[in-house]
Steps between C-alpha positions, in 0.01 A plus 500: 500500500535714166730688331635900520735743395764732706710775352907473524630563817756369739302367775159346508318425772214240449256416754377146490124400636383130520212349598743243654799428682775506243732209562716596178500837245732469194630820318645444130648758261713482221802456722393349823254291723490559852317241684350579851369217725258616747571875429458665836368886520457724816153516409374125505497242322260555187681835437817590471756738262755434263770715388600483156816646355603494138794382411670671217379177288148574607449861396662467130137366368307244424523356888167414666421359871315159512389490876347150643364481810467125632331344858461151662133541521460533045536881480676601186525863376728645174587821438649643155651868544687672192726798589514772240845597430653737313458320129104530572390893456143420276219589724207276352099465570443185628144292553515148703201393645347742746825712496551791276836715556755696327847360586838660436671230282408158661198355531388082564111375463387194669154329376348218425606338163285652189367843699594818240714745640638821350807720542544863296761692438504914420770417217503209232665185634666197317511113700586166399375292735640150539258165346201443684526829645341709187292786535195513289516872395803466330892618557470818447289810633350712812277278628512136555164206615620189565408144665712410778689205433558200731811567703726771458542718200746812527445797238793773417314775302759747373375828405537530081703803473733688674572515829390120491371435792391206682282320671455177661166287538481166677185284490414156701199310390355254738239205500489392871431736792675366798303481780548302853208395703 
């Protein structure tokens, strides 16, 4: 469960860990969805590896992994992973929850709708985020609070002046924690 980052590069390989057998993983991009029934691993079978390639498609931009992880018994597990790529080169402060890191130029928060989170910048940015996705401090600046909105919000900040950089911010807001008993 959660969400992540990984810089550009031309293989990944993600280890997946689940409390449960996993009787079905889906793995989404931009342009494709593999679906695995009943993934099998040399390990056993609660863990297990993936290899992901990009696809020319893929590492352009803008191109996240949505990962769900599914089981007979009521399991379910998602995943959100955004790849930097070569459009996002704005390394930003960011502040979600418990986490505090400096990222190179992608970043994603995941909270509970209404928590404030922050994310700074070492140059002045400009956004324009889409309705229902505003950000309290304003368009335009270093440093940005915010409430994180229910669902997902994405954020390009572009740096104000030359060499305009970029950055991108995602945000998912929940209610409900999922739990199985």
């Amino acid at each position: 469960m959660g969400v992540g980052t990984l810089p550009r590069k031309s293989l990944h390989t993600l280890e997946f860990l689940a409390e449960d057998k996993v009787d079905l993983l889906s793995i989404r991009s931009c342009s494709r969805e593999e679906i695995l029934r009943e993934p099998k691993s040399v390990f056993n079978k609660r863990k297990f590896l993936y290899n992901y390639r990009p696809n020319e498609i893929e590492t352009s931009g803008n191109c996240a992994l949505t990962i769900h992880a599914l089981s007979k018994s009521g399991l379910f597990a998602a995943a959100f992973i955004d790849i930097e790529d070569e459009y996002t080169t704005l390394p930003a402060h960011v502040v979600c929850g418990e986490i505090t890191e400096d990222t190179n130029g992608v970043s994603v928060c995941e909270e509970r709708v209404g928590s404030v989170e922050m994310i700074r910048f070492d140059v002045e940015v400009l956004t324009d985020p889409d309705a229902g996705c505003e950000l309290e401090s304003g368009n335009r600046g270093k440093q940005f609070e915010y409430k994180i909105k229910k669902g997902w919000c994405s954020y390009s900040f572009i740096q104000a002046s030359p060499p305009y950089r970029m950055h991108r911010h995602s945000t998912h807001g929940y209610e409900d924690v999922r739990v199985s008993i």
